[in-house]
C-alpha positions in Angstrom: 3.5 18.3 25.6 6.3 19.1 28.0 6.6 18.2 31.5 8.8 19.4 34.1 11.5 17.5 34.8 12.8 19.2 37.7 10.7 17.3 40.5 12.9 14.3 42.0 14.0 16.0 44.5 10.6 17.4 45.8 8.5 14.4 45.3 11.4 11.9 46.9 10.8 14.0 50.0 7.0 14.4 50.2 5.8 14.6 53.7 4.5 11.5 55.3 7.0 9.5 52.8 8.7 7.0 55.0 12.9 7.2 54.9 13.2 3.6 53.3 11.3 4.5 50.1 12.6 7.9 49.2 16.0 6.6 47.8 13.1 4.5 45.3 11.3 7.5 44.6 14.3 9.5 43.8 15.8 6.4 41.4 12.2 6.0 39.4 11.8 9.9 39.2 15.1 10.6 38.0 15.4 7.4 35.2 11.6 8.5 34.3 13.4 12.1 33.6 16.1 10.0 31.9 14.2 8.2 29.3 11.3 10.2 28.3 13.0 12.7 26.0 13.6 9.3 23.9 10.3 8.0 23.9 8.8 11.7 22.8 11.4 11.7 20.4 10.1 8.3 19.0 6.8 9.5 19.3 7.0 12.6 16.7 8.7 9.6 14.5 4.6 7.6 14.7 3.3 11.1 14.7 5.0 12.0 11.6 5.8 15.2 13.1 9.2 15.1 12.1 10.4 17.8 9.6 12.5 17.7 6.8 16.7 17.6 7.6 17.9 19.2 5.1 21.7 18.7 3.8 21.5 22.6 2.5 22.9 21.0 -1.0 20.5 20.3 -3.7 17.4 23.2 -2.3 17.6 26.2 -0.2 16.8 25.6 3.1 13.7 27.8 2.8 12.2 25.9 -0.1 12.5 22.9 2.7 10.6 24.2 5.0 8.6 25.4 2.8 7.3 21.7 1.2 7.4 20.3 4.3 7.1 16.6 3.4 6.1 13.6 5.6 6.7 10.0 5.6 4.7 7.5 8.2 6.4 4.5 7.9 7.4 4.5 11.2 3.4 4.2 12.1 3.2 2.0 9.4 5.8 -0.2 10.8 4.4 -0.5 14.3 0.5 -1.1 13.2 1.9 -3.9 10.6 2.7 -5.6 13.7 0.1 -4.6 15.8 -2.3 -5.9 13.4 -1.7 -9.2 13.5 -1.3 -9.4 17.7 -5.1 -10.0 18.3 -6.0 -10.5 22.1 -9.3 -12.8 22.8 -9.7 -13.5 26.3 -7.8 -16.1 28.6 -8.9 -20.2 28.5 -8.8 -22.1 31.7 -8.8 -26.1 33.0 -12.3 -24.1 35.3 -15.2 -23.3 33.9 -15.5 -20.8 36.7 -12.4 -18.8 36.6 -13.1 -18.8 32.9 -16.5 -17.4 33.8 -14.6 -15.1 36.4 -12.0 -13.7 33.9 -14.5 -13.2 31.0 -16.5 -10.7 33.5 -13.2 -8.9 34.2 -12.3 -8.7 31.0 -15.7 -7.5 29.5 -15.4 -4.6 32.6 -12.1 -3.6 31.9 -12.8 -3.8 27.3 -9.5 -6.0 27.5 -9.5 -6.8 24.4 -9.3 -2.7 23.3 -7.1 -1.9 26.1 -4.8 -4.4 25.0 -4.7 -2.9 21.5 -3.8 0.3 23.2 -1.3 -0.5 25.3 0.3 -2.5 22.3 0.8 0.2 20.3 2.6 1.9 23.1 4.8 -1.0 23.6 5.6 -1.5 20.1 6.3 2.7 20.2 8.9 3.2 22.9 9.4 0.0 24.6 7.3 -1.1 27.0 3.9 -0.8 27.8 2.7 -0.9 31.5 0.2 -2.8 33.4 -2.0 -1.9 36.9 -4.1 -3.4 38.6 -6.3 -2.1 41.7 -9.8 -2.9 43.5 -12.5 -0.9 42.3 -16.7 -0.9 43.4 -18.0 -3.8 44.5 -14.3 -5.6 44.6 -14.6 -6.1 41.1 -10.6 -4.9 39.6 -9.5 -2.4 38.0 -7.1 -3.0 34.7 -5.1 0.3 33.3 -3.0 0.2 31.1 0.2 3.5 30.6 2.5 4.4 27.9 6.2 4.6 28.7 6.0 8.3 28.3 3.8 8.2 31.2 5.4 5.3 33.9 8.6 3.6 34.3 9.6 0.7 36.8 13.2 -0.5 38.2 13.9 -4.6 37.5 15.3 -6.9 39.6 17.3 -9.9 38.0 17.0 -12.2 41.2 13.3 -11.8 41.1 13.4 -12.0 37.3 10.4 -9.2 37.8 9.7 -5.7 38.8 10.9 -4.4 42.6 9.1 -0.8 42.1 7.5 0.7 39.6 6.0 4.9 38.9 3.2 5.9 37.3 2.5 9.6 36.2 -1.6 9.6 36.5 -2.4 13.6 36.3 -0.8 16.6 35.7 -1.9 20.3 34.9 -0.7 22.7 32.9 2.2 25.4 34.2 0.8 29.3 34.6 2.5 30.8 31.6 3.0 28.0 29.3 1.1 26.6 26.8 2.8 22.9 26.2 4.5 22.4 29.4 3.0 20.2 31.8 3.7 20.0 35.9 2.2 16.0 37.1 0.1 16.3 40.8 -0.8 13.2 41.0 1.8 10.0 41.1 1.4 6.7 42.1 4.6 4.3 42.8 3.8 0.4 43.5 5.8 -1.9 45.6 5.3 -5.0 46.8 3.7 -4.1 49.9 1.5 -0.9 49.4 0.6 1.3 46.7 2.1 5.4 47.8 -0.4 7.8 46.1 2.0 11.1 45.6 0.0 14.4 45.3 1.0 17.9 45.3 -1.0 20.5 46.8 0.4 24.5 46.8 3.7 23.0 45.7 4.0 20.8 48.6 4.2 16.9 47.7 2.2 14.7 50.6 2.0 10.6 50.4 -0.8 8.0 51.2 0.2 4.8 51.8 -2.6 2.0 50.5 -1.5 -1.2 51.6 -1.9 -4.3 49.9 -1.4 -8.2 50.5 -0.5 -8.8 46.7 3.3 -10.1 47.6 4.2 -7.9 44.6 3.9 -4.7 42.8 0.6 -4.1 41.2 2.2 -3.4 38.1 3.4 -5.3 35.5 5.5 -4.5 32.3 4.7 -5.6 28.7 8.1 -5.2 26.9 9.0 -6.2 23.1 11.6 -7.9 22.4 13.2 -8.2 25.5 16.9 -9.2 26.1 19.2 -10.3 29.3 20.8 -6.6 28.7 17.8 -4.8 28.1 14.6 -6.3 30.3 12.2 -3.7 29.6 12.6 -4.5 25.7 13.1 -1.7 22.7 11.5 0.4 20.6 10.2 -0.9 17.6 10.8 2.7 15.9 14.8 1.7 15.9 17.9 4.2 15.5 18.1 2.7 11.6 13.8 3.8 11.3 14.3 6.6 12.2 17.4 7.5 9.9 15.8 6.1 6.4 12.8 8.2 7.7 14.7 11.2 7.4 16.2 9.9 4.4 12.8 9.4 3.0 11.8 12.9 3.9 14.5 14.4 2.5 14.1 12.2 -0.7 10.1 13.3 -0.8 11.2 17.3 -0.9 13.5 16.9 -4.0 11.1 14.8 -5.4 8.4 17.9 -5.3 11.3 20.0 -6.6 12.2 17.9 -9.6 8.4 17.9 -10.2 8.6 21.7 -10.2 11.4 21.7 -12.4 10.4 19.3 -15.5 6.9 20.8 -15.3 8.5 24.9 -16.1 12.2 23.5 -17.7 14.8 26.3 -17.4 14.9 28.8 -20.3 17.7 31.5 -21.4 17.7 33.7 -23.4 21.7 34.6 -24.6 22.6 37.8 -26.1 19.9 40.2 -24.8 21.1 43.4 -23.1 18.2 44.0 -20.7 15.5 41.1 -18.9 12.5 41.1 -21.3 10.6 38.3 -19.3 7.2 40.4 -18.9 8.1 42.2 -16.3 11.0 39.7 -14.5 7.8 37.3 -14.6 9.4 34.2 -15.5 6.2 32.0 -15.1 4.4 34.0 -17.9 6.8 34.6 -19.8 6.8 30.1 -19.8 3.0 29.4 -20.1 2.7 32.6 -22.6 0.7 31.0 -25.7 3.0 33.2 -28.3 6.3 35.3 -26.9 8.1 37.2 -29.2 12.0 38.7 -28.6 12.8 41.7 -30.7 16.4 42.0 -32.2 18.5 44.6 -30.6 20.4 47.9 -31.7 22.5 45.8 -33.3 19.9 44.3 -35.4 21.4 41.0 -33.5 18.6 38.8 -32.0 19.4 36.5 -29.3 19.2 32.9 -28.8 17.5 30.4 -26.8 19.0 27.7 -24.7 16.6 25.1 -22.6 18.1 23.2 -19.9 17.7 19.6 -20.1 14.1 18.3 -18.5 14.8 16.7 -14.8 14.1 12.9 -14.9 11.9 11.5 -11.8 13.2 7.6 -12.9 16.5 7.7 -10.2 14.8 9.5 -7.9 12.4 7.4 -7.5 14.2 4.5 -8.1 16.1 5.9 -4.5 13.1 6.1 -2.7 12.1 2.4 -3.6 15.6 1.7 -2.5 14.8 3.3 1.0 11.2 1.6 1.0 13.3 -1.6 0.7 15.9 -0.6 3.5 12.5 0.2 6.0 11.6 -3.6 5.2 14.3 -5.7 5.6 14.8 -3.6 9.0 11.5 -4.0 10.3 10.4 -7.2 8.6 7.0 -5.7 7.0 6.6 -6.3 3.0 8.0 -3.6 1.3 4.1 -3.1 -0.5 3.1 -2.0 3.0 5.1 1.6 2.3 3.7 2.1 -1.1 5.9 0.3 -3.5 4.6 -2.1 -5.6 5.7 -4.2 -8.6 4.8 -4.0 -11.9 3.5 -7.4 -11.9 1.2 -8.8 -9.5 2.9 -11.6 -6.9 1.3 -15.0 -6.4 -0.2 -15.8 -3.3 3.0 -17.9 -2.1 5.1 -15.0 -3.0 2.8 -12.7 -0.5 3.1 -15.7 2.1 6.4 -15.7 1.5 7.1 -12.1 2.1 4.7 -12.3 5.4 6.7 -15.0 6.8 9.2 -12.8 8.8 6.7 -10.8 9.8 4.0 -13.4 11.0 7.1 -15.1 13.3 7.5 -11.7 14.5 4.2 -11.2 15.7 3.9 -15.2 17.1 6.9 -14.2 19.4 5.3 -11.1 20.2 2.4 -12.8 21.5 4.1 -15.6 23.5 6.0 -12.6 25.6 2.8 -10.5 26.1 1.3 -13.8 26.7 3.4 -13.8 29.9 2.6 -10.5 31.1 -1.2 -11.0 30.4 -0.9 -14.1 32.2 0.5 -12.3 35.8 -2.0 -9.0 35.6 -5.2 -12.3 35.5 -3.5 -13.5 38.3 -3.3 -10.4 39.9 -7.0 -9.6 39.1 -8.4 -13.1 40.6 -6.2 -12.0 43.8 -7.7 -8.8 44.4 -11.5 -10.4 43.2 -11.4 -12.9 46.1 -9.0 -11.3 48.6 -5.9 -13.6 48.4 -2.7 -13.1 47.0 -0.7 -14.1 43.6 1.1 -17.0 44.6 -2.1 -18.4 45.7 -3.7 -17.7 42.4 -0.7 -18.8 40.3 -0.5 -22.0 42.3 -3.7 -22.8 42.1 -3.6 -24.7 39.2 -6.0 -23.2 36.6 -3.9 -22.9 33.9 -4.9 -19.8 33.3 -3.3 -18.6 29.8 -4.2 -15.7 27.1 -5.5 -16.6 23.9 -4.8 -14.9 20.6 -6.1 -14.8 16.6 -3.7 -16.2 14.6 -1.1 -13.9 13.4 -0.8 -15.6 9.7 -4.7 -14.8 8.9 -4.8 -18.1 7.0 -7.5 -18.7 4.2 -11.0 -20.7 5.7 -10.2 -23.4 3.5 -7.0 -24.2 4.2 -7.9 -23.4 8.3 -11.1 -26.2 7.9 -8.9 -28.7 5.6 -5.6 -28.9 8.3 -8.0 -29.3 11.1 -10.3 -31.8 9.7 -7.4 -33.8 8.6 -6.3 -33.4 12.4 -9.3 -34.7 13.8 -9.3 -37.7 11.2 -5.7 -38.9 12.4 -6.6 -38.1 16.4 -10.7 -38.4 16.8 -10.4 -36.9 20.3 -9.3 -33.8 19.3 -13.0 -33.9 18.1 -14.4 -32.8 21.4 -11.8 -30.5 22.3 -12.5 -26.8 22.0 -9.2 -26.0 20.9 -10.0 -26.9 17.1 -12.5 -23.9 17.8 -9.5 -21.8 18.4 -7.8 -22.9 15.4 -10.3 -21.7 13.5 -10.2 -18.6 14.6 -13.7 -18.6 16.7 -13.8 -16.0 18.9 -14.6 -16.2 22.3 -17.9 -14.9 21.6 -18.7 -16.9 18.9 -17.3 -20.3 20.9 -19.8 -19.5 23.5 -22.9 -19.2 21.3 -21.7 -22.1 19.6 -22.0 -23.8 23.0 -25.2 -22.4 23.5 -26.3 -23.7 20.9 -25.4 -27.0 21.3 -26.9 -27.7 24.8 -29.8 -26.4 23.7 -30.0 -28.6 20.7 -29.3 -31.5 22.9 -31.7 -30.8 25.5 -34.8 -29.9 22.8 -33.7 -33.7 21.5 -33.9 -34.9 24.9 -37.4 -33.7 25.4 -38.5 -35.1 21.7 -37.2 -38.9 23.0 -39.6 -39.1 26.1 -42.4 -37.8 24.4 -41.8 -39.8 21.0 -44.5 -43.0 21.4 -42.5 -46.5 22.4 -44.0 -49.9 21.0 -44.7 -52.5 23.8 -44.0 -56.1 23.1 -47.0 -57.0 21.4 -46.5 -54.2 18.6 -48.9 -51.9 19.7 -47.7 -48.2 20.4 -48.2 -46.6 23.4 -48.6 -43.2 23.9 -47.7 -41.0 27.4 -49.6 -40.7 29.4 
């Protein structure tokens, strides 16, 4: 899908739009022009829309086109990630806020949206966080792809100062891919400016808020001091042993051609005899016979050498190897396998890189997650973050454990724990690392108070002995 670009200039001077923010609207339209070309770039990458690149040397650039290969490992190398960054609710020092967040949360599907939005991250980026009132003052939590929003940092506030969000467009008379956006919503700290276009004229509404920030928060990976909204996971050096692969995969399928039909000549004929310039019968024909000529000379027969698939092959391991070390994923994930089967320290081995990969991944989203349940308890009871942040909760995200450890060795660590600190006993944080859900933390809870209270009932109506030895019964 294409969008038109061409719209900075007419959106940063919608009517109503006050003078101080149009030099905003103009710098987030113009750097969202800037960088989505990129991120659509690196989507066709996940997609695996991208064709082959043929170097015009060893096929015809029509027999390219023509096999049309594709590689994912691009998608592979995102979800490999993705799959071990499991959100599962936030923990706080109050049972109420707890109480308070798990409604949001089960209002917004957090736990989905969050998968969502990581993927996006991981794609291009960054993925982006909203957050508004809906019915009943209960908040709203959407969730944008880079391709789709873009925001403007501030290092003094070590945050966001603005941020854009493309909500709707519709598609342009004429065209069948591009797209022209109607309705855009920017965020600043003060209100939230609802852009919409109506007959080609752009008009702004101004909804003002008491937040003390934008109702938006990024969700970068792997962000740096030079580069604060993170990068793509699908890096310059993915993309380039993709098309390496790709290219690898077509003259793969035309070596497979070739050592299924191996060339055959014949030498010393004066006119093509191949059944009628049919080369392909004239290879699978169960009995061919060559006359001699005029000459009574008959000609001979000369059969190319069959192609072998070993180096070819061997190359394409070689690239499957490359993808890993650059991305830190096994190199099993991209269908190479050894010959013999690896031990399970081997495999824990080769996940190691990976797994410390996906621990920091989950401490920065952790932060993000972190500000957007503050900004949700805000707009729930009408104050503002600061208050909510300062309030003492200790609100933080909780996630499954990225190294997927075995039950065994989960229960033996932790009952170890407990032996050498018994108070850890009646903490529920040796739920969590058990991996217990949320869910599964509360029926356990459940369970328990209602275990206690049914023995609580059973002790007063159990029969007590007086001091004479006689049982008495209540009344």
């Amino acid at each position: 899908m294409n969008i038109d670009m061409n719209l900075a200039a007419g959106v940063s001077s919608a009517a109503n739009l006050e003078p101080e923010d149009r030099e905003t609207v103009f710098e987030l339209m113009n750097l969202w022009r800037k960088k989505r070309p990129r991120n659509l770039l690196r989507e066709k990458y996940y997609l695996g829309h991208v064709r082959v690149k043929d170097l015009g040397i060893a096929m015809p650039k029509s027999l390219a086109r023509k096999i049309d290969p594709r590689i994912d490992w691009p998608k592979k190398a995102v979800h490999a990630l993705a799959d071990r960054s499991v959100f599962d609710g936030f923990t706080t020092d109050d049972d109420a806020t707890t109480d308070e967040l798990r409604e949001i949360c089960a209002a917004n599907c957090m736990e989905a949206l969050y998968r969502k939005n990581l993927i996006c991250e991981l794609k291009h980026c960054c993925g982006f966080w909203t957050v508004s009132e809906g019915e009943g003052g209960m908040p709203v939590i959407s969730a944008y792809p880079a391709t789709a929003a873009v925001a403007l940092w501030d290092d003094s506030l070590k945050a966001i100062r603005a941020g854009l969000v493309v909500a709707e467009s519709k598609a342009v008379a004429g065209s069948a891919v591009t797209r022209k956006p109607t309705l855009i919503e920017v965020y600043t700290k003060d209100a939230v400016i609802v852009l919409r276009s109506r007959d080609g004229n752009w008009e702004a509404e101004y909804r003002e808020h008491s937040m003390g920030r934008p109702l938006m928060e990024p969700m970068p990976y792997g962000a740096t001091l030079e580069r604060p909204f993170g990068s793509s996971r699908i890096t310059r050096s993915v993309m380039s042993i993709t098309d390496d692969a790709i290219r690898q995969r077509a003259r793969m399928e035309v070596a497979a051609e070739s050592s299924t039909l191996p060339q055959m000549w014949l030498l010393g004929t004066d006119k093509r005899i191949t059944n009628k310039e049919n080369k392909y019968d004239a290879s699978m024909g169960a009995i061919n016979e060559v006359t001699k000529d005029s000459d009574g000379d008959s000609p001979s027969i000369w059969q190319s050498a069959q192609l072998q698939m070993a180096p070819l092959s061997e190359y394409f391991r070689n690239l499957a190897c490359q993808m890993s070390s650059v991305t830190n994923v096994p190199v099993s994930f991209f269908g190479v396998s050894n010959d013999n089967p690896s031990s399970s320290d081997a495999i824990a081995a080769s996940l190691e890189p990976l797994v410390i990969d996906a621990k920091n991944l989950n401490r920065d989203n952790g932060n993000a997650l972190r500000n957007v349940a503050y900004m949700a308890l805000a707009v729930k009871h009408g104050t503002d973050y600061e208050t909510e942040r300062d309030a003492g909760r200790n609100v933080n995200p909780r996630f499954m454990s990225p190294a997927y450890p075995s039950v065994v060795s989960q229960s033996d660590a932790v009952l170890k724990q407990v032996q050498a600190i018994p108070k850890l006993a009646n903490s529920d944080v040796m739920l969590e690392m058990l991996d217990f859900t949320d869910e599964q933390m509360q029926r356990i809870e459940s369970d328990n108070k209602k275990a206690q209270a049914s023995a609580a009932v059973m002790s007063l109506l159990a029969p007590k002995e007086d001091d004479g030895g006689d049982t008495e019964q209540p009344a």
